[in-house]
TINUSE-823209 format. One record per residue (C-alpha): chain; residue number from 1; residue in one letter; x, z, y negated. Coordinates in nm, 2 decimals. Layout:
residues N
(node A, NUM, A, (X, Z, Y));
...
This chain:
residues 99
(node A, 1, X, (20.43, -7.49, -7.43));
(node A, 2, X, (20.10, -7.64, -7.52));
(node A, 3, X, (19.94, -7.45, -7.22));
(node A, 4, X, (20.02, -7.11, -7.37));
(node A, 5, X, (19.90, -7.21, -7.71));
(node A, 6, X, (19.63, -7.31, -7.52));
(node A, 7, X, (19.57, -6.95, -7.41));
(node A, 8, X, (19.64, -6.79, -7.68));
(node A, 9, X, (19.42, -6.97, -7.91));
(node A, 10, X, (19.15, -6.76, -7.78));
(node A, 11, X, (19.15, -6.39, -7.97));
(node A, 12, X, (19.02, -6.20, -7.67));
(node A, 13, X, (19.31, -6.29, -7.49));
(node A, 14, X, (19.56, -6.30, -7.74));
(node A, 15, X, (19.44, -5.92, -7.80));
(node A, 16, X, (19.47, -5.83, -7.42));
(node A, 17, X, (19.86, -5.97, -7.45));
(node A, 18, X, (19.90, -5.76, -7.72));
(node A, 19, X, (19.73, -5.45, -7.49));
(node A, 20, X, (20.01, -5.57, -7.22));
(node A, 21, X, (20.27, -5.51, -7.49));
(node A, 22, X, (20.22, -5.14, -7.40));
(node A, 23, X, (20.05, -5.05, -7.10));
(node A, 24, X, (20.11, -4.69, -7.08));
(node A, 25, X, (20.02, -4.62, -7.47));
(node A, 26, X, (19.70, -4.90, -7.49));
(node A, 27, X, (19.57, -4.81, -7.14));
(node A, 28, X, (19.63, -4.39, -7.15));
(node A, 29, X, (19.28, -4.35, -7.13));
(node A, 30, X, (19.26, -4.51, -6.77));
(node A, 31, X, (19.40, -4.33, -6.44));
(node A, 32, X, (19.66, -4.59, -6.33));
(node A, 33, X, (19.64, -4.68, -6.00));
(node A, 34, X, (19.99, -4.81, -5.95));
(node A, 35, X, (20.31, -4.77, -6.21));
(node A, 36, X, (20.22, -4.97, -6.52));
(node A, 37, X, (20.56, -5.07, -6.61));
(node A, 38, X, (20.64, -5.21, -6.21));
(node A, 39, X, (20.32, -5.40, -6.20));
(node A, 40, X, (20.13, -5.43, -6.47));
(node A, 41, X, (19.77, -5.29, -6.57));
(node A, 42, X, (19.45, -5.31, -6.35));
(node A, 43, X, (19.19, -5.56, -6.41));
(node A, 44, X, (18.93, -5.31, -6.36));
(node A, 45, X, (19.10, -5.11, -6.68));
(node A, 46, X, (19.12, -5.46, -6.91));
(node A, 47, X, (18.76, -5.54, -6.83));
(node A, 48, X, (18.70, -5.19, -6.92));
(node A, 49, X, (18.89, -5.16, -7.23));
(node A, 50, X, (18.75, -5.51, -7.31));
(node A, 51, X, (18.36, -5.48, -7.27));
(node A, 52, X, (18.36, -5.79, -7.12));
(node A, 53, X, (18.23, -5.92, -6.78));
(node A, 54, X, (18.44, -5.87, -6.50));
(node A, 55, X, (18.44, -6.27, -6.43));
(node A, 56, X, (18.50, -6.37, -6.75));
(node A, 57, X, (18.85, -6.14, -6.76));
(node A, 58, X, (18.89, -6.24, -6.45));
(node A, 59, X, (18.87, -6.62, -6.58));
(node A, 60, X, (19.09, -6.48, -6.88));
(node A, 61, X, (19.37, -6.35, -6.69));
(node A, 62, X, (19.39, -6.68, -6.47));
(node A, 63, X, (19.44, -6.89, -6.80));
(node A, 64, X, (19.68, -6.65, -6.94));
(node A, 65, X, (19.91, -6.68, -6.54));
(node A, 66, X, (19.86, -7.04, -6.54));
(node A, 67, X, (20.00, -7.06, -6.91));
(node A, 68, X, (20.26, -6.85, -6.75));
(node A, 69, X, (20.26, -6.57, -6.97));
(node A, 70, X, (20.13, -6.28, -6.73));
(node A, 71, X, (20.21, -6.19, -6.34));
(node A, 72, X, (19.94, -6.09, -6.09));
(node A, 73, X, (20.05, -5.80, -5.82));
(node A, 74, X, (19.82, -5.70, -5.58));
(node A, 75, X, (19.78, -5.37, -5.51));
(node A, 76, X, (19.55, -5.26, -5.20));
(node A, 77, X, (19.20, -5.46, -5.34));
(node A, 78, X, (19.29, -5.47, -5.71));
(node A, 79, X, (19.48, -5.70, -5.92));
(node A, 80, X, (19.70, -5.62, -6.19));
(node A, 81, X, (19.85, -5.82, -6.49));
(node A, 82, X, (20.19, -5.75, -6.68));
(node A, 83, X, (20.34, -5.97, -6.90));
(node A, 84, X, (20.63, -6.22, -6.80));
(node A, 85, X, (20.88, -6.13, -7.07));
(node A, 86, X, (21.12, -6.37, -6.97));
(node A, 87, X, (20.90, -6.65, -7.02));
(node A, 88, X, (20.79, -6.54, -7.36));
(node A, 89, X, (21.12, -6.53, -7.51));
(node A, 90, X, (21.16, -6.90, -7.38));
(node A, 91, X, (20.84, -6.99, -7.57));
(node A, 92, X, (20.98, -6.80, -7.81));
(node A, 93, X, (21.35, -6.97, -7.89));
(node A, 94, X, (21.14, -7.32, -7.78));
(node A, 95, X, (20.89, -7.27, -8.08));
(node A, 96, X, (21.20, -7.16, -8.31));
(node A, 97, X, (21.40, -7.45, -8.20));
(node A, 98, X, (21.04, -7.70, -8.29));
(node A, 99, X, (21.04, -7.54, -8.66));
């Protein structure tokens, strides 16, 4: 848990979850390159949308899997992020469950 508070604690990526909330609405301006809701969102479109470097997404996005909150899918040479639902409504109840 303390990992993905971790993560979170910066805003950057705690606004790029919220982006993953809704891929197809947050990201409309970007031609997906696979199906946003199967795999996730390109990095190439969250650097984009973000401003930021490419390597410091990059570095973003690995926090945010090893906190276990996102999923990596390769497609052909690009990477893309979607968030791991599952694992946020265990934080979720485990945070409720600490209060």
């Amino acid at each position: 848990m303390l990992e993905a508070f971790k993560a979170l604690a910066n805003p950057v990526r705690m606004q790029i979850m919220r982006w993953l909330r809704e891929p197809d609405r947050e990201f409309a301006d970007y031609e997906p390159i696979a199906d946003r809701r199967v795999v996730g969102v390109c990095v190439s479109h969250i650097q984009a949308r973000s401003g930021l470097a490419q390597s410091t997404v990059s570095s973003y996005m690995a926090a945010l899997e090893r906190a276990g909150l996102v999923r990596s899918t390769r497609v052909g040479k690009w990477t893309h992020y979607r968030r791991d639902e599952e694992r946020l409504r265990r934080l979720a109840d485990a945070i409720g469950e600490q209060l």
